[in-house]
ROVEXSE-75179 format. One line per field, with one value per atom (N, C-alpha, C): x, z, y; atom name. Coordinates in Angstrom, 1 decimal. Layout:
! residues N
c1 = (X;...)
c3 = (Z;...)
c2 = (Y;...)
a = (CA;...)
! end
This chain:
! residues 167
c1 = (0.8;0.0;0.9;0.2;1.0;1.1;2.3;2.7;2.0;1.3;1.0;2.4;2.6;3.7;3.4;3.4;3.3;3.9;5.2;6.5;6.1;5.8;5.5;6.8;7.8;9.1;9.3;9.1;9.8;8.7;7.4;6.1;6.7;7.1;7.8;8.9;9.8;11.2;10.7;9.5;9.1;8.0;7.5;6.5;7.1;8.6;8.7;9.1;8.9;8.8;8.1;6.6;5.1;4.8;4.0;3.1;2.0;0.8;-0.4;-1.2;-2.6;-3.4;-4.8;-5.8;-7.0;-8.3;-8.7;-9.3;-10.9;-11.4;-12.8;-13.0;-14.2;-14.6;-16.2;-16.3;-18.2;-18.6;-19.4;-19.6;-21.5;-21.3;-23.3;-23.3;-24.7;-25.6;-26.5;-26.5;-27.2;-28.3;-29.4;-30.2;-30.5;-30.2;-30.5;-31.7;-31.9;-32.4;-32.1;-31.0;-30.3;-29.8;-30.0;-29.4;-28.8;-28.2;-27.0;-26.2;-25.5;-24.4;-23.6;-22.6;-21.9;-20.6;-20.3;-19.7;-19.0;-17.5;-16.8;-16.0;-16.3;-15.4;-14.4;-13.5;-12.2;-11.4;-11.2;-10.5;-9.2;-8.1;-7.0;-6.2;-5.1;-4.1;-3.1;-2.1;-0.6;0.3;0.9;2.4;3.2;4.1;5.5;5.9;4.7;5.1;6.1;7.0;8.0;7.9;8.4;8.0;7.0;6.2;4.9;4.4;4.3;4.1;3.4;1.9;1.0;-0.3;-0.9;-2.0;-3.0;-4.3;-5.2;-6.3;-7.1;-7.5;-8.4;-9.4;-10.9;-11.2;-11.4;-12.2;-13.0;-13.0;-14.6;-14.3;-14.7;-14.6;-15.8;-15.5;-16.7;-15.9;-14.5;-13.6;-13.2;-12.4;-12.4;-10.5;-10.3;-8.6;-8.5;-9.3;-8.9;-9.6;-10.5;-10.4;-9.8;-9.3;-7.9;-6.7;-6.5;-5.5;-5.1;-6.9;-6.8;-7.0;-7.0;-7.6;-5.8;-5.2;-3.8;-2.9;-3.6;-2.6;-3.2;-4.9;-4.8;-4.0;-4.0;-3.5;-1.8;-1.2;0.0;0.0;-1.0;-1.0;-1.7;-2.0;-2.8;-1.9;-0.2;0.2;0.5;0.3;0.5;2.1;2.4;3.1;2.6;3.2;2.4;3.3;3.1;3.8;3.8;5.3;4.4;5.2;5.6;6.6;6.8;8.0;7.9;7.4;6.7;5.7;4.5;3.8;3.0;2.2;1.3;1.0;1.1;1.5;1.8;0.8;-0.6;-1.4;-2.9;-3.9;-5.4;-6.0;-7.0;-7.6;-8.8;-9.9;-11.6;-11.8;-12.2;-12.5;-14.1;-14.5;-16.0;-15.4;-16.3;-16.2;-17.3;-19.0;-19.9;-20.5;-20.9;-21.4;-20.3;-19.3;-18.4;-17.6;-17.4;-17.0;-15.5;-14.2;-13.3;-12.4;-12.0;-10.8;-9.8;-9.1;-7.5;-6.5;-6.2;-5.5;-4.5;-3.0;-1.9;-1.9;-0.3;-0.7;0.7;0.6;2.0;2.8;4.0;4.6;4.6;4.3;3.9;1.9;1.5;0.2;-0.8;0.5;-0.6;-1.3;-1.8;-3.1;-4.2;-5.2;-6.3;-7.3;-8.1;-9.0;-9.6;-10.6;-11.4;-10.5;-11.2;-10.4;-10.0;-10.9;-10.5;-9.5;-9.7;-8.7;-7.2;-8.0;-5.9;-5.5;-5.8;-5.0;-4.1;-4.9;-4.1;-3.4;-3.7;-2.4;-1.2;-1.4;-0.4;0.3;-0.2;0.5;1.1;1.0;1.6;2.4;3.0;3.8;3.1;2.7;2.3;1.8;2.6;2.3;1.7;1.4;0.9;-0.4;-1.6;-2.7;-4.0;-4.8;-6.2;-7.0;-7.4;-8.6;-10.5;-11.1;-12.8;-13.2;-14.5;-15.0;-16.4;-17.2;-18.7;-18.7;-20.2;-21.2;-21.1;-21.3;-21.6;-20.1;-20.8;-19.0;-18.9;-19.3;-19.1;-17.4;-16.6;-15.3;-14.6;-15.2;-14.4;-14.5;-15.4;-15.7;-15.0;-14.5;-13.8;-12.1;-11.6;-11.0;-10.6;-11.1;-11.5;-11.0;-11.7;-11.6;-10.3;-10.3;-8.5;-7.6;-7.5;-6.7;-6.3;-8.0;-8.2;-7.3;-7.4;-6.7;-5.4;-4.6;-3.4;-3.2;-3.5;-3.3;-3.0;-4.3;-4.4;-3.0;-2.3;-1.2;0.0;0.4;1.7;2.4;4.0;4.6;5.1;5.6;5.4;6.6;7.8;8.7;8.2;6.9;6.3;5.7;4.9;4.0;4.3;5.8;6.6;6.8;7.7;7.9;7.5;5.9;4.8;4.1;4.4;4.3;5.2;6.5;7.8;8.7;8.4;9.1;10.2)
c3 = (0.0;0.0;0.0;-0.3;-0.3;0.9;1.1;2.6;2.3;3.4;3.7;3.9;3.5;4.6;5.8;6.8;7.9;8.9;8.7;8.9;8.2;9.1;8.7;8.0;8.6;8.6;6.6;6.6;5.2;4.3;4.7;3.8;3.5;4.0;3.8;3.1;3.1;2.1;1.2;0.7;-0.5;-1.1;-0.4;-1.1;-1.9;-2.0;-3.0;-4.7;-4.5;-5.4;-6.1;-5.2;-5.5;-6.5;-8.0;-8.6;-8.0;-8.2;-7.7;-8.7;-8.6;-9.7;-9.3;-9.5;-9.5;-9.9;-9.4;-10.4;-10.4;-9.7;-9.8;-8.2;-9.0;-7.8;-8.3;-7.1;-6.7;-5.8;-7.0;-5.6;-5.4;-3.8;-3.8;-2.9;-3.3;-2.8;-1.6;-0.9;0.3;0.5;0.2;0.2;1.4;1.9;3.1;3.1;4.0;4.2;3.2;3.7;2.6;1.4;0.8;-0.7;-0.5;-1.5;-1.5;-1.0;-0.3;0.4;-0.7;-0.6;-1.7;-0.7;-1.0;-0.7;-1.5;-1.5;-2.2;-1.8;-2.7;-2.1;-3.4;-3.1;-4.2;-3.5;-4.6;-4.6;-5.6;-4.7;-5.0;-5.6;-6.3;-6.1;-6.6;-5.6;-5.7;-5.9;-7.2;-7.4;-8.1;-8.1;-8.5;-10.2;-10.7;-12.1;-12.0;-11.5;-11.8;-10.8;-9.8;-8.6;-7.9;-8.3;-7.9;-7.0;-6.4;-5.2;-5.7;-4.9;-5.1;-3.9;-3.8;-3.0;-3.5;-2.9;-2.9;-1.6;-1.9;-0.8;-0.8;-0.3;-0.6;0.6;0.4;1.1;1.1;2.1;1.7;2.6;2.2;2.3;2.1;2.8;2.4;0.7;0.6;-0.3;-1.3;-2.8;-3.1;-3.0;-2.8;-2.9;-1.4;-0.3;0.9;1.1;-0.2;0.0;-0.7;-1.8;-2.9;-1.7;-0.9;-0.3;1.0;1.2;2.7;1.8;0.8;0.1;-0.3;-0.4;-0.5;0.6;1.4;2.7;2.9;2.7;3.0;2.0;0.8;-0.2;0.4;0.9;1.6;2.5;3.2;4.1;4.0;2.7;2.5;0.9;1.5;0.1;0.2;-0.8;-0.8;-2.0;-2.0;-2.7;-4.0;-5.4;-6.0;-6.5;-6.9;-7.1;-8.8;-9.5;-11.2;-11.5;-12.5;-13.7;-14.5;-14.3;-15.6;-16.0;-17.1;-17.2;-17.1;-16.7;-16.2;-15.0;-15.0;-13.5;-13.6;-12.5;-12.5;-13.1;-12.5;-13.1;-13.2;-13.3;-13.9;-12.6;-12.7;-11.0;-11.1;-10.5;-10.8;-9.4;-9.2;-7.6;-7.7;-6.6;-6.4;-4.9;-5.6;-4.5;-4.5;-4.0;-3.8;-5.1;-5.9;-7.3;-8.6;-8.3;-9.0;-9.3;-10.3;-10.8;-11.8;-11.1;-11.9;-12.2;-13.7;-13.9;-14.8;-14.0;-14.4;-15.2;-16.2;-16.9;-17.4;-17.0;-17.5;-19.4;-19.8;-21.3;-21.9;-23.1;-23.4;-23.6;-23.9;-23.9;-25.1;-24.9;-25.9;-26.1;-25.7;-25.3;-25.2;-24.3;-23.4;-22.4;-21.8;-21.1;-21.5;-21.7;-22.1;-21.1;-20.5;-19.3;-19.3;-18.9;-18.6;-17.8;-17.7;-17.9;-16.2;-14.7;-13.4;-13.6;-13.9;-13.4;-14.1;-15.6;-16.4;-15.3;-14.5;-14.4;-13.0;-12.1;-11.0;-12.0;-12.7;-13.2;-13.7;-14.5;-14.7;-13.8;-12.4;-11.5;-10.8;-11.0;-10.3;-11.4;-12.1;-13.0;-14.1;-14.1;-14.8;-16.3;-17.4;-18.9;-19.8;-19.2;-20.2;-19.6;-19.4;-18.7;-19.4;-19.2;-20.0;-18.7;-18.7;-17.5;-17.9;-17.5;-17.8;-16.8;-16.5;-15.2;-15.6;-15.0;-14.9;-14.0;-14.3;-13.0;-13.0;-11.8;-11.7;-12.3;-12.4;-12.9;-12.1;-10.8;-9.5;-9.7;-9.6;-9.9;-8.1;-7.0;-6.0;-5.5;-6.2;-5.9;-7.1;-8.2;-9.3;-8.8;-7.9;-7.8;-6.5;-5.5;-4.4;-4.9;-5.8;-6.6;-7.2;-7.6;-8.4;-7.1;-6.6;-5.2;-4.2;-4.5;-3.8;-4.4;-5.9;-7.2;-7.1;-6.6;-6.4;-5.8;-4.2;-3.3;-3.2;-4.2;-4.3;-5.3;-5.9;-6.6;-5.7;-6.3;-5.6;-6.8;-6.3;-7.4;-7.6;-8.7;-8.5;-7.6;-7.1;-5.6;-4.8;-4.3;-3.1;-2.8;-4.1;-4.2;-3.9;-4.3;-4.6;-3.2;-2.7;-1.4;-0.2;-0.3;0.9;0.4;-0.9;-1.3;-0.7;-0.6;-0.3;-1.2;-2.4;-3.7;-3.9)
c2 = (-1.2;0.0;1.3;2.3;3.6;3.9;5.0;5.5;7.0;7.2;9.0;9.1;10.7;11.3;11.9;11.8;12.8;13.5;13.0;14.4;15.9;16.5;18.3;18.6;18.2;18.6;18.5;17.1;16.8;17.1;17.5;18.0;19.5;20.4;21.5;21.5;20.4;20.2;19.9;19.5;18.8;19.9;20.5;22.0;22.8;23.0;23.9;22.9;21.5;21.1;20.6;20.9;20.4;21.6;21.7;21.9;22.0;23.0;23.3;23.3;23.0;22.8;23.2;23.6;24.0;23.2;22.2;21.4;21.8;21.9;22.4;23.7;24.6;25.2;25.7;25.6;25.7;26.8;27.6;28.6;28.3;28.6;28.6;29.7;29.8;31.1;30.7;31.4;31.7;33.2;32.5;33.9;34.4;35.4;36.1;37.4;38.2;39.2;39.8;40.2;41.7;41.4;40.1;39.4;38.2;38.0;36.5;36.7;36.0;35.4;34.7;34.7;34.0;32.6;31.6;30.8;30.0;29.3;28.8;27.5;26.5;25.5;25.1;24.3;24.1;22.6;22.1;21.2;21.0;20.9;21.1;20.0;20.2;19.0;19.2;18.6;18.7;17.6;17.7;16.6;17.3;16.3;16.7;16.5;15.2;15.2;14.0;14.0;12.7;11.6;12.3;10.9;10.4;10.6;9.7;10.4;11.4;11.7;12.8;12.8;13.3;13.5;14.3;14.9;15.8;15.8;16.6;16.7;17.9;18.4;19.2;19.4;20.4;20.9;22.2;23.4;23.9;24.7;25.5;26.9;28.2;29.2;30.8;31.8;32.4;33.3;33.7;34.3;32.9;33.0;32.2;31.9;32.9;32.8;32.4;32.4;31.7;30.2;29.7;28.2;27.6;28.5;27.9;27.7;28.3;28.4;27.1;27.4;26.2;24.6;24.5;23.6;23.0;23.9;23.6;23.1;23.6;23.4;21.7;21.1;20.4;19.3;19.7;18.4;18.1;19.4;18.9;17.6;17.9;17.0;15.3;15.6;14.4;13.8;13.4;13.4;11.8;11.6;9.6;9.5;8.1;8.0;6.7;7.0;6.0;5.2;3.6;2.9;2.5;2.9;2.7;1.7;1.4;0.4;0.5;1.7;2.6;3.2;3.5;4.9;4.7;3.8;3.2;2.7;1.9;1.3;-0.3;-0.5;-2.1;-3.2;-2.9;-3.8;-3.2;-4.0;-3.3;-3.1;-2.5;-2.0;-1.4;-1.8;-1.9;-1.0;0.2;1.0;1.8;1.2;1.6;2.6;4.0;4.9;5.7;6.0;6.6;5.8;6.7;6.6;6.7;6.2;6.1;4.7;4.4;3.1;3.4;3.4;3.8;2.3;2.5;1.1;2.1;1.5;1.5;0.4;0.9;-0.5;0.0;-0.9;0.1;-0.3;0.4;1.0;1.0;0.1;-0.1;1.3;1.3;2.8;3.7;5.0;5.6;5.7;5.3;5.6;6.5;7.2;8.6;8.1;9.1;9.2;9.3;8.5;8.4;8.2;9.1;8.9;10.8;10.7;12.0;13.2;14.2;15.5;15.5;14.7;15.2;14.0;12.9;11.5;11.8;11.7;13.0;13.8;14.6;15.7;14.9;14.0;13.1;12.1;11.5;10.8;11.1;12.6;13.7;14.1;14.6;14.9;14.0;12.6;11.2;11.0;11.7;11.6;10.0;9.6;8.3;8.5;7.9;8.7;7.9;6.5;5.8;4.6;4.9;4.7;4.8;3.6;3.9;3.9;5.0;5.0;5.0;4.5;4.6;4.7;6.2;6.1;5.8;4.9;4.4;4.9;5.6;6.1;7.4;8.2;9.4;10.3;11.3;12.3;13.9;13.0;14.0;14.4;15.5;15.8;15.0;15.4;15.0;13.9;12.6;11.3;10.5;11.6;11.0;11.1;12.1;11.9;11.4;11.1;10.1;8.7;7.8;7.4;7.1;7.7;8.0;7.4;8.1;8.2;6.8;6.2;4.7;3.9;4.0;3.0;3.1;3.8;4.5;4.2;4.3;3.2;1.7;1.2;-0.1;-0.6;-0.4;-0.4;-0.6;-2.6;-3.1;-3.4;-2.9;-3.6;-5.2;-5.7;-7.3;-7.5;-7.4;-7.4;-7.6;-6.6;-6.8;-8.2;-8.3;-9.1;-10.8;-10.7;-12.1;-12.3;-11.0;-11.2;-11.6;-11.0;-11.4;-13.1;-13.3;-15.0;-15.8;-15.4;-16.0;-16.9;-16.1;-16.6;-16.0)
a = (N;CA;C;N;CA;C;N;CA;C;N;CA;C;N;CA;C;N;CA;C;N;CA;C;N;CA;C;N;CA;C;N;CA;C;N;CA;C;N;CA;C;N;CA;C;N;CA;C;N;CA;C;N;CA;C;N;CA;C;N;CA;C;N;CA;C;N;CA;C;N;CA;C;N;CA;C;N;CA;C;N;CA;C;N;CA;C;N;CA;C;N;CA;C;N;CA;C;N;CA;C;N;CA;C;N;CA;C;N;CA;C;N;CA;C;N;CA;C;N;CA;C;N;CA;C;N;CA;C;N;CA;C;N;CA;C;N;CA;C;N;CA;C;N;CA;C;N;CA;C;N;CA;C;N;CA;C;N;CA;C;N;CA;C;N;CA;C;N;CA;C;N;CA;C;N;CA;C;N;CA;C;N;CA;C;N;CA;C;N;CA;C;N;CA;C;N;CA;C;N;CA;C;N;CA;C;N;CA;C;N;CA;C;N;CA;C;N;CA;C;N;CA;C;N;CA;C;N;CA;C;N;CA;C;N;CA;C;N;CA;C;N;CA;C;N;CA;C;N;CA;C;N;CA;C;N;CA;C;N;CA;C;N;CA;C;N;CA;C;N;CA;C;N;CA;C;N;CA;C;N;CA;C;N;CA;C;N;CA;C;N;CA;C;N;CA;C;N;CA;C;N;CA;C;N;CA;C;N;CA;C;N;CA;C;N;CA;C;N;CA;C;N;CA;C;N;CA;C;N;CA;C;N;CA;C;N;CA;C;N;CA;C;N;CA;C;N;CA;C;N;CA;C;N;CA;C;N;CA;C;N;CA;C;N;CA;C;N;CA;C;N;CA;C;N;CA;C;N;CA;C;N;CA;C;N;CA;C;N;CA;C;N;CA;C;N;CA;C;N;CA;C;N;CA;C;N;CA;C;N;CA;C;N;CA;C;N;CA;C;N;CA;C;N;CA;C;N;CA;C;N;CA;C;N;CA;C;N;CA;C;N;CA;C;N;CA;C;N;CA;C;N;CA;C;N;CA;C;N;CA;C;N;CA;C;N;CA;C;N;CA;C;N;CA;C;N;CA;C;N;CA;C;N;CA;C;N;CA;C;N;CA;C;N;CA;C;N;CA;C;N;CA;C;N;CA;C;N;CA;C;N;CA;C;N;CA;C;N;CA;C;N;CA;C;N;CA;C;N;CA;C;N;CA;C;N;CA;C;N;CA;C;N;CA;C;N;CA;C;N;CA;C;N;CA;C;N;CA;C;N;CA;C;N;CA;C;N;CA;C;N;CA;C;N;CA;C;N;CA;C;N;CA;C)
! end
């Protein structure tokens, strides 16, 4: 399985080499007395592009540059590491998460990324270049990439795998 990081320490040595990204934002209205209220939530995500190491994180806020912001602070904290094989993922991966049904199948090289516009932009930032993704079911942006996330997780490489066999 993937490791969170949870050293603050080394989450800080590694922020200035994290990419930031924007991936959806929602604003709703609140009708009051004196008019609308306005409110903002954002969901963020952060990698590095090469080493696999990647996060995201969602907020909510009454301004939108201060849920962009706390939305960042949480993807720091919530950064996993991903396990590939080469430009790739090791093997195929079926993940049910709310109303979402995501498969993952790695892709010979030269490929690309071939998968919808929220799940591309986390496999791009997990640096991974050659991947066919299909999402069944809903195409909620933060349960797609929930989702994403789980699959990424679930990803062992075959060493491990031999190892805990005792081959």
């Amino acid at each position: 399985m993937s490791k969170k990081l949870k050293n603050t320490q080394s989450i800080d040595a590694f922020s200035n080499e994290f990419e930031e990204k924007v991936l959806f934002v929602n604003r709703c209205a609140k009708v009051l007395k004196g008019g609308r209220k306005f409110s903002f939530s954002a969901l963020i995500l952060i990698g590095d592009r090469e080493g696999g190491n990647i996060g995201y994180g969602f907020a909510k806020a009454n301004e939108l540059a201060d849920a962009i912001k706390k939305g960042g602070d949480a993807a720091r904290k919530n950064i996993i590491s991903v396990k590939m094989d080469k430009t790739t993922i090791p093997h195929e991966v079926l993940v049910k998460w709310d109303g979402v049904q995501l498969l993952l199948k790695p892709a010979p090289e030269g490929t690309g990324i071939i998968a919808g516009s929220k799940v591309r932009a986390v496999l791009e930032m997990a640096g991974i270049k050659d991947v066919v993704a299909k999402s069944l079911g809903c195409n909620n942006p933060i349960n797609l990439v929930h989702a994403t996330f789980k699959a990424l997780q679930m990803m062992q490489c075959r060493e491990e795998c031999l190892q805990r066999r005792g081959a």
